[in-house]
C-alpha positions as CSV (number, residue, x, y, z in Angstrom):
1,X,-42.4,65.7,61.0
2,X,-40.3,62.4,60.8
3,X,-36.4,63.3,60.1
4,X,-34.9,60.2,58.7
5,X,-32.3,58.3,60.7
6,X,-29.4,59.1,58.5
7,X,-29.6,62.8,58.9
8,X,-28.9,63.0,62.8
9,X,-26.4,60.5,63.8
10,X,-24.7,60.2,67.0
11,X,-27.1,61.9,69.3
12,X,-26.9,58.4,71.5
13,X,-23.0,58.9,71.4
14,X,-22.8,62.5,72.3
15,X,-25.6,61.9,74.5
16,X,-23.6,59.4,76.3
17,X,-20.5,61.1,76.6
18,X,-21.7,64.4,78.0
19,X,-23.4,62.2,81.0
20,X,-19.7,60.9,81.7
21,X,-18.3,64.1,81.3
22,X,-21.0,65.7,83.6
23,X,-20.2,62.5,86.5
24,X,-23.3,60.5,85.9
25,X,-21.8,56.9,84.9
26,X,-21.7,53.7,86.5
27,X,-18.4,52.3,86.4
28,X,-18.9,49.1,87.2
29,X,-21.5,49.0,84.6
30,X,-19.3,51.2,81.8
31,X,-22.6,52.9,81.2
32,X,-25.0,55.7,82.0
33,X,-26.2,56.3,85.8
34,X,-29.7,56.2,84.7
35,X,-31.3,56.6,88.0
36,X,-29.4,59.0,89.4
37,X,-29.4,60.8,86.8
38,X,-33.3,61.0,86.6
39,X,-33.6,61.9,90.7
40,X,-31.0,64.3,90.0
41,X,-33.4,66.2,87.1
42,X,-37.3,64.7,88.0
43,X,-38.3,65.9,84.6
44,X,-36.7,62.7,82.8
45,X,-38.4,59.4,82.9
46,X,-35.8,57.0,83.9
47,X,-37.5,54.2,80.6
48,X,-37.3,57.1,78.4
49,X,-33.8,58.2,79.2
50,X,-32.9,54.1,79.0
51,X,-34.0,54.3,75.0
52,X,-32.5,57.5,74.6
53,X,-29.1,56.2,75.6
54,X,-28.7,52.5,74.3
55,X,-26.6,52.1,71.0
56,X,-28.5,49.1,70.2
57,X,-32.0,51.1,70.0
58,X,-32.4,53.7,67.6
59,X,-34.7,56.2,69.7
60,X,-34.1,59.7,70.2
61,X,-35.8,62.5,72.6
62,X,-37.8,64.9,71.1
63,X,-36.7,68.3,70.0
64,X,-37.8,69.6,73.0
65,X,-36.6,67.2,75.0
66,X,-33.2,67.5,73.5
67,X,-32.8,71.1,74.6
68,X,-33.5,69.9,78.0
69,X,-31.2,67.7,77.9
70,X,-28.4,69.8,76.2
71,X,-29.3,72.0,79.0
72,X,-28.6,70.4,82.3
73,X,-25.9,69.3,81.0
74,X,-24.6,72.0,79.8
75,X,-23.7,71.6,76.0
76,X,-25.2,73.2,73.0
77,X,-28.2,71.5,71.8
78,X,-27.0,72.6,68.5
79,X,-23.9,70.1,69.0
80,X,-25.9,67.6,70.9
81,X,-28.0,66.9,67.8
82,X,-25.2,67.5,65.4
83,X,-22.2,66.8,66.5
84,X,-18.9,68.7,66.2
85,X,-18.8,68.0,62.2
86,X,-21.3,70.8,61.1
87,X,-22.3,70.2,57.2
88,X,-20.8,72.9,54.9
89,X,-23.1,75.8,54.6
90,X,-24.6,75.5,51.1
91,X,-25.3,71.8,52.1
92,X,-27.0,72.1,55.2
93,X,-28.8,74.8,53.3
94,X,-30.2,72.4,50.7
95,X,-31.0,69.8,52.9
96,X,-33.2,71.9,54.6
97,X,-34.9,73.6,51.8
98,X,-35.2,70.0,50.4
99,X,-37.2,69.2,53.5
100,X,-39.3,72.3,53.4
101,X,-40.3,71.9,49.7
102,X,-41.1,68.0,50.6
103,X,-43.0,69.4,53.4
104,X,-45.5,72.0,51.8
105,X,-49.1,71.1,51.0
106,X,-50.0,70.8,47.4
């Protein structure tokens, strides 16, 4: 299932900032330790985790993938994909039952 690019902003952001808050930056560079961070956890691929964190290309990991990530670095994949600024209940409610209905077979 495609989720248009709108819906999930900032993943690159947060993405970003929890790698300088967990020590993996370059500060020469004023950007993510890439490598290190890949032979620190194996199970990223250092040209994935390059898409993944440039502002300029608008790729993001997989689901999966983003729990993995939320994980060794210890913040909630929850926030990771959505940020601090949760949607209101009832409209996080109909954007998903929007998607649902847009989803079913006919």
């Amino acid at each position: 299932m495609a989720v248009p690019e709108e819906e999930f902003t900032g993943v690159t952001e947060r993405l970003r900032a929890a790698m300088q808050a967990r020590g993996f930056w370059n500060v020469e560079r004023d950007g993510p330790a890439i490598a290190r961070f890949c032979r620190t956890y194996p199970q990223f691929d250092a040209r994935y985790m390059a898409l993944w964190v440039n502002l300029r290309v608008k790729r993001r990991p997989s689901l999966r993938t983003l729990r993995q990530l939320a994980t060794v670095l210890e913040i909630s994949a929850t926030y990771l994909l959505l940020g601090p600024a949760i949607y209101a209940d009832e409209e996080w409610t109909r954007i998903l039952a929007q998607r649902r209905l847009s989803h079913r077979p006919h």
